[in-house]
Backbone as JSON, one array per atom type, in Angstrom:
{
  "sequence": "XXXXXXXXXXXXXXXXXXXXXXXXXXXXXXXXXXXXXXXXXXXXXXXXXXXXXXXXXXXXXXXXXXXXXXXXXXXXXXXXXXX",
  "N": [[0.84, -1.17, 0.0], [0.35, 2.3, -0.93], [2.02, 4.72, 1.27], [0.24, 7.54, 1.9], [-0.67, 11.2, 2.67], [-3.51, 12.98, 4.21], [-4.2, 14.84, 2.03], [-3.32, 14.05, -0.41], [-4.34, 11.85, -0.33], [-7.3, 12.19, -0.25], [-6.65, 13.28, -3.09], [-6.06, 11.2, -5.03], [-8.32, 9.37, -4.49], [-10.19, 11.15, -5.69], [-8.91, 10.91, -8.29], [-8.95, 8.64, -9.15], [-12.19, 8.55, -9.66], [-12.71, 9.74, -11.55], [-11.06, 9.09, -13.37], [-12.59, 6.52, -14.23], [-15.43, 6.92, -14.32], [-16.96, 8.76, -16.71], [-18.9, 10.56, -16.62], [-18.49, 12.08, -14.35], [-18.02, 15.42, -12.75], [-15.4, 17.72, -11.32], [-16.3, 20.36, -9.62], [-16.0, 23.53, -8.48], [-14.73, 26.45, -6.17], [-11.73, 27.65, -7.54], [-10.77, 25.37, -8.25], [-9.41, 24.2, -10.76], [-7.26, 24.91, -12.59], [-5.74, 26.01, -10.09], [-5.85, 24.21, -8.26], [-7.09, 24.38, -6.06], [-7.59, 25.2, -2.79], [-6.12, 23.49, -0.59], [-4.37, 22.59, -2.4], [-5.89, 20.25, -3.07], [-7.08, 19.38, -5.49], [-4.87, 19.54, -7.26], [-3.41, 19.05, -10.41], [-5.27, 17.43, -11.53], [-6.69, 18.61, -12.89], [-5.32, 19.1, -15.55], [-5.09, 16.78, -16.29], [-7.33, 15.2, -16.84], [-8.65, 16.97, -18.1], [-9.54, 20.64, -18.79], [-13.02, 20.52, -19.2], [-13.69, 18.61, -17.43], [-12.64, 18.98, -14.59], [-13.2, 22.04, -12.99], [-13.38, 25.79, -12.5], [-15.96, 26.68, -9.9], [-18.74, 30.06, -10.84], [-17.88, 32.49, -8.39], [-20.34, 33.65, -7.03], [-23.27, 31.92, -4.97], [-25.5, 31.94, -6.06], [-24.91, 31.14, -8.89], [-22.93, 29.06, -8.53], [-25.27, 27.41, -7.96], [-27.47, 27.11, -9.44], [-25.65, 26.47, -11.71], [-24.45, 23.74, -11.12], [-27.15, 22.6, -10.63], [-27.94, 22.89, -13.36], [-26.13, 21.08, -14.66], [-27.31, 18.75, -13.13], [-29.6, 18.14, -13.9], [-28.53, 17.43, -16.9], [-27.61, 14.77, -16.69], [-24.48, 15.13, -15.25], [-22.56, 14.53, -12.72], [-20.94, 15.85, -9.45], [-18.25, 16.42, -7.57], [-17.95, 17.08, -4.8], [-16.48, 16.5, -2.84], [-13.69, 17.73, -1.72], [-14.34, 20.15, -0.57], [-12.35, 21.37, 1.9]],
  "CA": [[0.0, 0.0, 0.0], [1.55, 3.6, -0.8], [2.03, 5.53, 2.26], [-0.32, 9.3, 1.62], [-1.2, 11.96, 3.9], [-4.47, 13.14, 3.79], [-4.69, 15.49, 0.73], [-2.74, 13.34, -1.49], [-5.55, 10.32, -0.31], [-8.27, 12.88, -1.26], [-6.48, 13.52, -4.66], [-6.32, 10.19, -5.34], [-9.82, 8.57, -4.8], [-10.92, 11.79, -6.86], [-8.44, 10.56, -10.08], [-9.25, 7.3, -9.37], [-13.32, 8.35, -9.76], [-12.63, 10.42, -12.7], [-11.05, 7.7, -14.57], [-13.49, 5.38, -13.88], [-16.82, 7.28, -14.69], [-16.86, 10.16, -17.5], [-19.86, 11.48, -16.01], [-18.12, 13.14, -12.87], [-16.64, 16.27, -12.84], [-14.99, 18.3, -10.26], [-16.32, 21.73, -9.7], [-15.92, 24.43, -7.16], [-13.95, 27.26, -6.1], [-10.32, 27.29, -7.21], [-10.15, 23.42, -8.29], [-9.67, 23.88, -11.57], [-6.04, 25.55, -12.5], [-5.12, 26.4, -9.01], [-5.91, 22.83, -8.01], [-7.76, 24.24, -4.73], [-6.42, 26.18, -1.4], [-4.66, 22.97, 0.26], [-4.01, 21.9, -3.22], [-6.52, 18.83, -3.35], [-6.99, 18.49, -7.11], [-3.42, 19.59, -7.97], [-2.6, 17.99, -11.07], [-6.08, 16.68, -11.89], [-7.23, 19.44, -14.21], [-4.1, 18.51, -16.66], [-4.98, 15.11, -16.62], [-8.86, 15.02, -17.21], [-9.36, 18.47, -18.6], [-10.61, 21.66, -18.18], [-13.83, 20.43, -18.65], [-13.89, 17.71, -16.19], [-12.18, 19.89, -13.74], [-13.19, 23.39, -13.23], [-14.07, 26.31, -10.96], [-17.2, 27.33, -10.13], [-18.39, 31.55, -10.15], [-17.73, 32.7, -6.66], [-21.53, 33.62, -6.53], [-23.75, 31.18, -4.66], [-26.83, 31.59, -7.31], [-24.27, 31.0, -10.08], [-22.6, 28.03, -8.65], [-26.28, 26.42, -7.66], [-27.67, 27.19, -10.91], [-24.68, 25.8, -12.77], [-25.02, 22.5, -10.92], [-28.65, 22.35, -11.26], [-28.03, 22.48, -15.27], [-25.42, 20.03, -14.64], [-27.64, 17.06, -13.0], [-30.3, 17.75, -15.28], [-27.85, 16.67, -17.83], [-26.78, 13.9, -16.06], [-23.29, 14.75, -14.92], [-22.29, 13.8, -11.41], [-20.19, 16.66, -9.01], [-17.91, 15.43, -6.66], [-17.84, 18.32, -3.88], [-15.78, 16.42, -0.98], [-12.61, 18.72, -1.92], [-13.85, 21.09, 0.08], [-11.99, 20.78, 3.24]],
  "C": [[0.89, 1.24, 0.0], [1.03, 4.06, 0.24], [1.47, 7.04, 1.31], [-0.68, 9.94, 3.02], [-2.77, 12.32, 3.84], [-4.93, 13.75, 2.32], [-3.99, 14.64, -0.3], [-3.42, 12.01, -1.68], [-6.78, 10.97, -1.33], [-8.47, 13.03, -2.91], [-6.44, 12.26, -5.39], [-7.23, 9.23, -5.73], [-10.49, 9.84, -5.77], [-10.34, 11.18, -8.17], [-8.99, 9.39, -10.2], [-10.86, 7.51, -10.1], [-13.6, 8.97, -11.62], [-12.54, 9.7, -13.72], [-12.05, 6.86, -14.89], [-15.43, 5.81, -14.58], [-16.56, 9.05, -15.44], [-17.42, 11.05, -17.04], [-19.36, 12.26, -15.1], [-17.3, 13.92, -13.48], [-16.35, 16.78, -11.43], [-15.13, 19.69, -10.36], [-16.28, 22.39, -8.5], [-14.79, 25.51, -7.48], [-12.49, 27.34, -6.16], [-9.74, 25.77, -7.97], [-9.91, 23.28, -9.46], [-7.41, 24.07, -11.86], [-4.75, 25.74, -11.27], [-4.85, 25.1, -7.76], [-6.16, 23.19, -6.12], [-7.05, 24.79, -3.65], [-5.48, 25.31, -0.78], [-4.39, 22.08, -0.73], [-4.8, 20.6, -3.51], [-6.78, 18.03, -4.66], [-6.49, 19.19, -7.69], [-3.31, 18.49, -9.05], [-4.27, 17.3, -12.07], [-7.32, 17.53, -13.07], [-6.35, 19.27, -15.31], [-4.43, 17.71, -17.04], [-6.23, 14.71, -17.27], [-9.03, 16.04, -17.78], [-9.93, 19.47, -18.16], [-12.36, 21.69, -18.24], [-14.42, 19.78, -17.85], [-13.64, 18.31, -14.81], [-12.05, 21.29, -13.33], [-13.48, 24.56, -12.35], [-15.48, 27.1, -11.4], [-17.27, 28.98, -10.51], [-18.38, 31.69, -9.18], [-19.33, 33.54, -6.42], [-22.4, 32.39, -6.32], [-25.06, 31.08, -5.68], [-26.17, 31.02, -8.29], [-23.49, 29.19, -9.58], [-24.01, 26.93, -8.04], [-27.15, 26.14, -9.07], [-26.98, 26.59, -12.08], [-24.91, 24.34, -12.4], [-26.52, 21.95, -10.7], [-28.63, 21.92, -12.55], [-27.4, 20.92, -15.53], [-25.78, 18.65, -14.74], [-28.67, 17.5, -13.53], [-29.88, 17.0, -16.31], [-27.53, 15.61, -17.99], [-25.56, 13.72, -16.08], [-23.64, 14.48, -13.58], [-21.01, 15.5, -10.73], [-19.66, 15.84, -7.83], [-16.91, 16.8, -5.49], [-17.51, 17.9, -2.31], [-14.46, 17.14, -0.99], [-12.65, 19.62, -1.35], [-13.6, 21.04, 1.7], [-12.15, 21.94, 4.56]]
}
């Protein structure tokens, strides 16, 4: 088993979910480029894309509204990144 600390576990079961099911993306504040404040999905916007991986707007109507459209569509958000 590899030895991780916590955020590098976090970043992990997210690539792992990513790979695994197209449908999920990762949205929120920061997570896209900047790969999040304690870094959690560092690395995982490169790898899956900017549209798998992205940040929300920093308004609360705008990021409820965006994921509203979202699971209409049937994607999937995977909003345990924020720590």
């Amino acid at each position: 088993m590899k030895v991780m600390n916590l955020v590098q576990a976090i970043n992990d079961a997210m690539d792992l979910k990513l790979a695994d099911d197209k449908s999920i993306v990762v949205y929120g504040e920061d997570v896209g480029v900047e790969g999040g404040v304690f870094r959690v999905t560092e690395g995982l916007q490169l790898k899956h894309g900017a549209d798998r991986v992205f940040d929300s707007p920093l308004a609360e109507s705008g990021i409820a509204g965006t994921a509203l459209g979202m699971a209409i569509s049937g994607m999937k958000t995977d909003h345990r990144n924020a720590v």
